[in-house]
LODREN-92079 format. One record per residue (C-alpha): residue number from 1; z, x, y. Coordinates in Angstrom, 1 decimal, padded with zeros to 4 digits. Each point is the difference from the previous one (the first is absolute). Layout:
N
(NUM (Z X Y))
...
! end
This chain:
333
(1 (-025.7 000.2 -046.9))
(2 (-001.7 -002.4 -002.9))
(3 (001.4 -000.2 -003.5))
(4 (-002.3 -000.2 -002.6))
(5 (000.1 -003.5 -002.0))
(6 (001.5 001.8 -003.1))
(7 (003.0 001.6 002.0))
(8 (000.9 -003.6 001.8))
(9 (000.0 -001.7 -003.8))
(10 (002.3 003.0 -000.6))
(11 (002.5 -000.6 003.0))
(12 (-000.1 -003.5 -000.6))
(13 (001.4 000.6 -003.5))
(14 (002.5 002.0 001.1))
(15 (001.1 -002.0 003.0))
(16 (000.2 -003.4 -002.6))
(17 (002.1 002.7 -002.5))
(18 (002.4 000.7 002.3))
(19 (000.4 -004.0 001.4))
(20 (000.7 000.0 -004.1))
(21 (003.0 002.2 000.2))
(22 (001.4 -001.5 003.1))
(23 (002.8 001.0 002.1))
(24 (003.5 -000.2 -001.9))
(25 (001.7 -003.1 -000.1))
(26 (002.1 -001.1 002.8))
(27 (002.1 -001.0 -003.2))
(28 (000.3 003.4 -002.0))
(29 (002.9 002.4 -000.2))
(30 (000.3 002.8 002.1))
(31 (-001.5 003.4 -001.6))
(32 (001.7 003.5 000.3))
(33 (-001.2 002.0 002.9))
(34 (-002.9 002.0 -000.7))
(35 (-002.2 002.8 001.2))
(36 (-002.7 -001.1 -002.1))
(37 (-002.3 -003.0 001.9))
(38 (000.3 -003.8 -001.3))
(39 (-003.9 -000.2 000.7))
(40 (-002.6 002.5 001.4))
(41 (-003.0 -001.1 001.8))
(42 (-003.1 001.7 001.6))
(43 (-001.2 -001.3 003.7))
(44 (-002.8 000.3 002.3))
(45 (000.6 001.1 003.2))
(46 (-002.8 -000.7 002.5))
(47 (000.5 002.2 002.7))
(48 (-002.5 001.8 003.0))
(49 (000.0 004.0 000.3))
(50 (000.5 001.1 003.6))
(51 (000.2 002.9 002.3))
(52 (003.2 001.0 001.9))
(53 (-002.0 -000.8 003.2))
(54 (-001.4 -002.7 -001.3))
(55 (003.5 -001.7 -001.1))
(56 (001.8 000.9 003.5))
(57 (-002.9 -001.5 001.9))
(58 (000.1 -003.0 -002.1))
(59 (-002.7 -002.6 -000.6))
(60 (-002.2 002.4 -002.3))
(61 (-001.6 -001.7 -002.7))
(62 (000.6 002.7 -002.6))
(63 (-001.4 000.2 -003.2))
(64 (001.0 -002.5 -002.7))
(65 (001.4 002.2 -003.0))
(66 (001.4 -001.4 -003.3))
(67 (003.7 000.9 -001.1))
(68 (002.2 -000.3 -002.6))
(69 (003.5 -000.2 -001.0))
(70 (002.4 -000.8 -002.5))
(71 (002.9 -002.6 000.0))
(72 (003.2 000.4 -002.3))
(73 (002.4 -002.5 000.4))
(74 (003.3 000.3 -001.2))
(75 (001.2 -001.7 -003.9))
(76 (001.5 -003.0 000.3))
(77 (000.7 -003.4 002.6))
(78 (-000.2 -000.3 002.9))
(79 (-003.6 -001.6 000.2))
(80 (-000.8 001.6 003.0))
(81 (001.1 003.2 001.1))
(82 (000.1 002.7 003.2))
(83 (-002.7 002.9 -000.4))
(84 (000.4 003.1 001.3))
(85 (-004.0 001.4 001.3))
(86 (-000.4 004.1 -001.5))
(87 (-002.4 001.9 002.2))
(88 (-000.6 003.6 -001.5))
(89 (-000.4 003.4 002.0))
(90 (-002.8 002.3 -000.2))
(91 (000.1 000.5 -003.4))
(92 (-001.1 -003.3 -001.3))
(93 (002.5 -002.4 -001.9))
(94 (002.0 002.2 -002.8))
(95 (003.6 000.3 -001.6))
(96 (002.3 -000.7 003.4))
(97 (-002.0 -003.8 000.1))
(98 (000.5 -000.5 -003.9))
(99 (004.2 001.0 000.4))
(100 (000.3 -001.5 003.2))
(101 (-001.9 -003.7 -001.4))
(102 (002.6 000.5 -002.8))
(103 (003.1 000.1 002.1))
(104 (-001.2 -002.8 002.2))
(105 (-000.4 -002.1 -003.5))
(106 (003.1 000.8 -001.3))
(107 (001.7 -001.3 003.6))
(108 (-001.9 -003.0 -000.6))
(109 (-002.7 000.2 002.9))
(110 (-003.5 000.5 -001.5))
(111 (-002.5 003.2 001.3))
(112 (-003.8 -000.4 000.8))
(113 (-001.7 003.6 -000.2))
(114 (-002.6 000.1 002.4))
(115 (-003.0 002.4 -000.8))
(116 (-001.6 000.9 003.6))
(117 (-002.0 002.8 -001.7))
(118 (-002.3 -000.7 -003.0))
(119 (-002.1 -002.9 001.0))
(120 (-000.3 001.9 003.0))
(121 (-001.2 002.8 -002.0))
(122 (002.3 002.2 000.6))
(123 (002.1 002.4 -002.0))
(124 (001.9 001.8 002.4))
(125 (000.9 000.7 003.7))
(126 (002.4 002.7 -000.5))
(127 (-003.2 002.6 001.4))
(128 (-001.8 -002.0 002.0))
(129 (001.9 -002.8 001.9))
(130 (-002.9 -001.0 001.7))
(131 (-001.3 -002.1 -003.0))
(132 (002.5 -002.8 001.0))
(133 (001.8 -000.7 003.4))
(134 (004.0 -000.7 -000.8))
(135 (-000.8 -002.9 002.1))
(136 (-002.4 -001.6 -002.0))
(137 (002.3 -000.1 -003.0))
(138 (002.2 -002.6 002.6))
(139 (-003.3 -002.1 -000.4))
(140 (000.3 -000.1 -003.6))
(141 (004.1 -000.9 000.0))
(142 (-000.4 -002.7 002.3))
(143 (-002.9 -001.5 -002.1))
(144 (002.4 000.6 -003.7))
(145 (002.3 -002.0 001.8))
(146 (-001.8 -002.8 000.6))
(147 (-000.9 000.1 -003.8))
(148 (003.3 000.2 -001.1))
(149 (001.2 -002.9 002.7))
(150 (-002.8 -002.6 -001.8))
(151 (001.8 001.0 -003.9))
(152 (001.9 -002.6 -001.5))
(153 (002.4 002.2 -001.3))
(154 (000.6 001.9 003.4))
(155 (002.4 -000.6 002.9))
(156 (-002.3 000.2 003.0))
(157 (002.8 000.1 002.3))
(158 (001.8 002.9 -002.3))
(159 (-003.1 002.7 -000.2))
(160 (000.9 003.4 001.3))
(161 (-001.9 003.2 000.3))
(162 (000.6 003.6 -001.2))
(163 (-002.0 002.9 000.8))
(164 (000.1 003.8 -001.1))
(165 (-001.7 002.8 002.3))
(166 (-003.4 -001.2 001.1))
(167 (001.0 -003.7 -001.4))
(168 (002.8 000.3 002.1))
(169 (-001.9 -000.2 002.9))
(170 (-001.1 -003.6 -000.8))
(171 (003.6 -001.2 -001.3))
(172 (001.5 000.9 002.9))
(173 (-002.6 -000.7 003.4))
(174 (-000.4 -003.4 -001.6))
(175 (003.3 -000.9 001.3))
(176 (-002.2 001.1 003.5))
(177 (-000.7 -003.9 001.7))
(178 (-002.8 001.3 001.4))
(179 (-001.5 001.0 -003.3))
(180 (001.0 -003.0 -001.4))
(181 (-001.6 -002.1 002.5))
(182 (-003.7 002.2 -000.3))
(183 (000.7 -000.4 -004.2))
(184 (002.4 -001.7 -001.0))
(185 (-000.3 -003.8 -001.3))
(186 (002.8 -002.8 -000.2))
(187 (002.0 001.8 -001.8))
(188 (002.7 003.1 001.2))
(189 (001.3 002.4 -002.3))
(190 (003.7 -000.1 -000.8))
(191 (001.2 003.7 000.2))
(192 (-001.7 003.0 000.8))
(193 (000.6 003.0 -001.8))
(194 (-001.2 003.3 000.1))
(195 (000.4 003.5 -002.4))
(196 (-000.9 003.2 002.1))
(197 (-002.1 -002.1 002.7))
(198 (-002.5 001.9 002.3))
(199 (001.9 -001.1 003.2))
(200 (-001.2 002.5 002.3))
(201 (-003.2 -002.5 001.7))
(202 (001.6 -001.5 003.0))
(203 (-002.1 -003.3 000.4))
(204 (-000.1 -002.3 002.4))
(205 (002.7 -002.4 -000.6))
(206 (001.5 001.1 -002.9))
(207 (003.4 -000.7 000.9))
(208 (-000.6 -004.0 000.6))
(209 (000.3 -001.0 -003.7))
(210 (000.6 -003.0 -001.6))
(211 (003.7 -001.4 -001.2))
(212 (-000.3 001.4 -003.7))
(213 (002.3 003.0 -000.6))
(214 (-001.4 003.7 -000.3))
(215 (001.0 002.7 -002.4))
(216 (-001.3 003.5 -000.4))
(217 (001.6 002.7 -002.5))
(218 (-001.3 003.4 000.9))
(219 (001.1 003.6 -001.7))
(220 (001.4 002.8 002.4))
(221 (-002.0 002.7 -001.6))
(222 (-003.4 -001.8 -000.1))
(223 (-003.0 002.2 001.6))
(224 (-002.6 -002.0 -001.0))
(225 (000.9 -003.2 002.7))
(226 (003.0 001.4 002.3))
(227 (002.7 -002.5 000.4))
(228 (001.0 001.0 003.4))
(229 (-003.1 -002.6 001.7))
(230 (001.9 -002.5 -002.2))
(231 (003.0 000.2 001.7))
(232 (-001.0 -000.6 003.2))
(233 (-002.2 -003.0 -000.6))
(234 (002.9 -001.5 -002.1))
(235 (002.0 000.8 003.6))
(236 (-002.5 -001.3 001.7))
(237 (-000.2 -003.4 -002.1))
(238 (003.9 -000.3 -000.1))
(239 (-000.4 000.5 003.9))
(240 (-002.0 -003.0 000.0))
(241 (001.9 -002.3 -002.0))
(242 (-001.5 000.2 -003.5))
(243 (002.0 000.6 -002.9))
(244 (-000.9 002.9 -001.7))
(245 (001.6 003.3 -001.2))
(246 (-000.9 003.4 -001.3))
(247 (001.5 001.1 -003.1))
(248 (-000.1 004.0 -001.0))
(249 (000.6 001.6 -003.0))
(250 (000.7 004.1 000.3))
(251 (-001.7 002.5 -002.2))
(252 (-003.3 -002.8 -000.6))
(253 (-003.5 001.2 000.0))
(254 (-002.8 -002.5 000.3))
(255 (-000.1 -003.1 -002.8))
(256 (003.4 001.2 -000.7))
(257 (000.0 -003.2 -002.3))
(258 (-003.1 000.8 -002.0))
(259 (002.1 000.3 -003.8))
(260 (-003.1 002.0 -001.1))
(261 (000.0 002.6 002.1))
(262 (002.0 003.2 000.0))
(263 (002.5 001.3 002.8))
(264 (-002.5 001.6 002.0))
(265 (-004.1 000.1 -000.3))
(266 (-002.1 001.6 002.7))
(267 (-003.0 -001.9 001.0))
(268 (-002.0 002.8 001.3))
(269 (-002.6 -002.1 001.3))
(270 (001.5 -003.2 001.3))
(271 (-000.5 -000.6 003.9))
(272 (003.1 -000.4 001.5))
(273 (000.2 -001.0 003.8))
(274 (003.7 000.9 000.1))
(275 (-000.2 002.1 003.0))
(276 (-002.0 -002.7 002.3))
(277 (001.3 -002.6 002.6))
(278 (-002.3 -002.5 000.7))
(279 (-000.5 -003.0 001.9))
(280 (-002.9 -003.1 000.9))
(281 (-002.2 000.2 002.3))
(282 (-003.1 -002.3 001.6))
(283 (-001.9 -001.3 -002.6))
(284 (001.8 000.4 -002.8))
(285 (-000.3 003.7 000.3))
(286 (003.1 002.4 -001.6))
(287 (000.6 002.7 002.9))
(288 (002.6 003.3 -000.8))
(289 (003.0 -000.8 001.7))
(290 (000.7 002.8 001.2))
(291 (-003.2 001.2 001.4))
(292 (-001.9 -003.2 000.8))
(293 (-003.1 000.6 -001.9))
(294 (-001.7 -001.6 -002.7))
(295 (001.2 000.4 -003.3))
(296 (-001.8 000.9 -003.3))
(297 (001.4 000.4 -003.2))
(298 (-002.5 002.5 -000.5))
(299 (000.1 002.7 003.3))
(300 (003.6 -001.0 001.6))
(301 (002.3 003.0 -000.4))
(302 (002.8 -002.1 -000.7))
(303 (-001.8 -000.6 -003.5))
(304 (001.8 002.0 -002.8))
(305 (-001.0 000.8 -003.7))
(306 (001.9 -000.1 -002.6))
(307 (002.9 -001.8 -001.2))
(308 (003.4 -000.3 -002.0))
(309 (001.4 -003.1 -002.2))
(310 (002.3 -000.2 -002.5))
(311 (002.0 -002.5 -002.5))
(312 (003.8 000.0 001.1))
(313 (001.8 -002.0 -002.6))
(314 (003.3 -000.9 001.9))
(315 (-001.6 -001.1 003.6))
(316 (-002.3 -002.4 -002.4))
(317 (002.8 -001.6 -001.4))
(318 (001.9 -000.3 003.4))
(319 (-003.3 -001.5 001.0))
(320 (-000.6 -002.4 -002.5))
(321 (003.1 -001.4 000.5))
(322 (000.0 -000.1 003.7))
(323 (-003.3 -001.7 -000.1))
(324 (001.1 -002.5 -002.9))
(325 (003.0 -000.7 002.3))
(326 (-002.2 -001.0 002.5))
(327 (-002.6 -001.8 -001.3))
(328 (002.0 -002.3 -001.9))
(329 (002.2 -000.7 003.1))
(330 (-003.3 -000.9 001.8))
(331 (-002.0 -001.7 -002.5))
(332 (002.5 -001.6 -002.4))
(333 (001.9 -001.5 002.6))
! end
């Protein structure tokens, strides 16, 4: 994609306006904490669009696709800081990225939104799934982090990765070495943590991960993604030797940490593969576990519509500290 001479002369000015601010001074006092970012920028992310097949097979070209995202670091020294990688669910970015960026800021640790959706022209996946492979949104993490990793105000070795629903998909699986090998660059995330992940693809491997710690917070009540697949890769990782846990809140629908949503909103029409089992097969193909055939979102039984989530104040706050807790010991150390 070609920028038109006008729009170059307009980064350029922005680019030299921000070299004009600067980072802080290694001199100046410490500032309070705050939710509110020091500096907010607006990135690029060049990325490829692939199938699910296409990503397990590995070696697919893709299609090259223009993303976006935007970088708040925290107020105040240090001049370079951890970042914490948001990767939204179905729904696009919203409320839970802004709060959740926010909390991160005020710990210190800065927050790059990643938008997977609009310059891919899409709204919404919550109906259709098939507009995006999970997968692919793995492709765009890896490719933020290698942004972030070149910033001078950014920790390469201190990046981590959080994921919610869909996006948890990529947060988590990139811990996966042989993902990383297929996609990832120099660079490894530093935690992996995911918020109601889809954990109920068995693939090929997924247990050999690399040495950064795993986290996923899932609610009891959620019918949208079940936990219970969760809990046994999580046994199966642990089984393995990887350090990661499962976390779960009682009485906590879907996006239970969404502030601006209500206790409990049906999605009538949101496909929900709750109910299916499945596994890789040759070639990248997805096969029902438990019958051995070919899987499609659109004919598999398995397949469910409609959908519960749901705001639960108390199990977001035990969240945001828990994941606070951790990040900090991980990145800040």
């Amino acid at each position: 994609m070609r920028l038109s001479t006008a729009t170059q002369a307009l980064a350029r000015a922005v680019i030299l306006a921000g070299c004009a601010l600067g980072a802080p001074a290694s001199h100046a006092a410490p500032q309070p904490a705050s939710p509110l970012p020091g500096r907010i920028e607006i990135h690029a992310v060049r990325s490829r669009t692939l199938t699910g097949e296409e990503f397990l097979r590995g070696g697919a070209a893709g299609r090259e696709v223009l993303l976006g995202g935007e970088l708040r670091l925290p107020v105040g020294p240090p001049a370079k800081v951890p970042v914490v990688v948001l990767v939204h669910g179905s729904g696009g970015i919203g409320a839970g990225a802004d709060a959740w960026a926010r909390a991160l800021n005020e710990a210190g640790i800065g927050a790059f939104i990643l938008d997977t959706f609009t310059g891919r022209g899409i709204v919404s996946t919550v109906e259709n799934q098939e507009q995006l492979n999970s997968l692919a949104m793995m492709v765009d993490a890896y490719r933020a982090l290698d942004l972030l990793a070149s910033h001078p105000r950014v920790r390469a070795d201190r990046i981590a990765v959080m994921g919610f629903s869909k996006g948890a998909v990529a947060s988590v699986y990139s811990a996966v070495a042989r993902f990383h090998a297929a996609y990832g660059g120099a660079n490894r995330f530093a935690a992996h943590i995911g918020f109601y992940t889809p954990c109920n693809v068995a693939y090929d491997g997924d247990a050999t991960v690399g040495p950064a710690p795993i986290r996923l917070f899932h609610g009891i009540s959620d019918d949208y993604v079940s936990i219970a697949p969760c809990r046994d890769y999580v046994a199966r990782l642990r089984q393995a030797g990887a350090d990661a846990t499962l976390t779960e809140y009682p009485d906590s629908q879907h996006s239970f940490d969404t502030p601006t949503s209500p206790p409990l909103v049906a999605v009538p029409k949101a496909q929900s593969t709750r109910n299916c089992r499945l596994k890789e097969g040759p070639d990248g193909a997805i096969l029902n576990a438990g019958t051995g055939a070919a899987y499609s979102l659109k004919t598999d039984p398995c397949v469910a519509v409609g959908a519960h989530v749901g705001h639960n104040p108390e199990t977001t706050a035990a969240a945001r500290t828990a994941v606070v807790a951790f990040v900090q010991g991980v990145l800040l150390k």
